[in-house]
Steps between C-alpha positions, in 0.01 A plus 500: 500500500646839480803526318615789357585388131643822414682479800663215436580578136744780603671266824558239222667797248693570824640210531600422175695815502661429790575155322658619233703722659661259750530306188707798355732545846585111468501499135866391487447201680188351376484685145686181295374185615116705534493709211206327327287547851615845601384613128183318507418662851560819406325469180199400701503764746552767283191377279278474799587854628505659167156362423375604795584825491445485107124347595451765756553798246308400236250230574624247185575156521827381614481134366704522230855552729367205734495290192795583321751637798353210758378193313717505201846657644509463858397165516770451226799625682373301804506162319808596333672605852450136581619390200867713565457295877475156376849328434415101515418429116181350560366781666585776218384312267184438688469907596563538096195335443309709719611809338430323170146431662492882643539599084220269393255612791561837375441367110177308649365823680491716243336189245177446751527810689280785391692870495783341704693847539198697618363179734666360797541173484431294802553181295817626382590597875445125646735336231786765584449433841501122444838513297635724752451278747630191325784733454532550882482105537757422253766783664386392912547129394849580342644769840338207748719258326865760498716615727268833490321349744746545750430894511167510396438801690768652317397437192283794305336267191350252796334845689353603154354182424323442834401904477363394087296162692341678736414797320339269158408168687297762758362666220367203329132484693419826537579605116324161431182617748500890415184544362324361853675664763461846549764768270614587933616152598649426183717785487602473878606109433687639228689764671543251806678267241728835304552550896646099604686520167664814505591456845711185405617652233653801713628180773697339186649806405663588834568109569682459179867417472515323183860557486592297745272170380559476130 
């Protein structure tokens, strides 16, 4: 297959930017309820273009952002954007538990992994992803079961949860298989994914009138 990797590096940059910055035009209409997202997303976009640039100019290992800026903070202020969602008891308490079980992951990792900072963690990556998406669950079950439902299309946290599934549930076999497919398919399923996701992202953005359905 011939994919231009580096290609695809800078389309992806691209469209984070342009992300962010409809994120910045609408700010005063998604900025409350999303906070916890919108910070997490731009904390991940500006670590993955800074370290490519940063990577690109002087040849050192970026891990060390990825673990601390991605797998530690991003992933926090995505569980805890869920947690701000929830409103039925049960459910907070259960998304508590997950950030509880985010902090003890972390705990775990650096206990039987070796040089966590300076090693990405794959391991680490699958449990985030798991709590993320039990995190997903607990918020879909609650808006299928409101009057939410009634605007769905409306309704920004419901576009950034199918944008979060597709983009981690998609990315589950090919991280899980990356050491046996070649480095040109597994960066084109990846950008493919960053593509689907941002590109619902973008749809919520413009769709949303939260006003209107809280």
């Amino acid at each position: 297959m011939n994919w231009n990797i580096e290609t695809g590096k800078q389309i992806t940059m691209a469209i984070y930017v342009v992300v962010m910055a409809l994120m910045l035009i609408k700010c005063r209409k998604i900025w409350k309820e999303n906070l916890f997202f919108i910070v997490g997303y731009v904390l991940f976009s500006v670590i993955d273009i800074f370290c490519y640039f940063y990577f690109k100019s002087t040849n050192r290992s970026t891990e060390i952002f990825f673990v601390i800026g991605f797998l530690m903070i991003v992933f926090f202020l995505y569980l805890l954007y869920y947690f701000q969602l929830l409103y039925w008891p049960l459910l907070k308490k259960m998304q508590f538990i997950l950030l509880v079980a985010f902090a003890v992951n972390i705990v775990v990792m650096f206990y039987v992994e070796d040089d966590l900072l300076h090693h990405f963690s794959f391991n680490m990556l699958y449990t985030d992803i798991l709590l993320l998406l039990f995190s997903i669950i607990l918020f879909l079950y609650q808006t299928f079961n409101s009057d939410k439902i009634l605007e769905l299309n409306n309704y920004l946290p419901f576009w950034i949860s199918v944008s979060l599934l597709i983009l981690f549930i998609g990315s589950i076999p090919i991280l899980y298989f990356r050491t046996t497919v070649s480095e040109h398919i597994y960066f084109f399923i990846l950008f493919m994914l960053n593509l689907i996701s941002n590109g619902i992202l973008i749809l919520g953005i413009f769709l949303n009138k939260q006003d209107r359905i809280r």
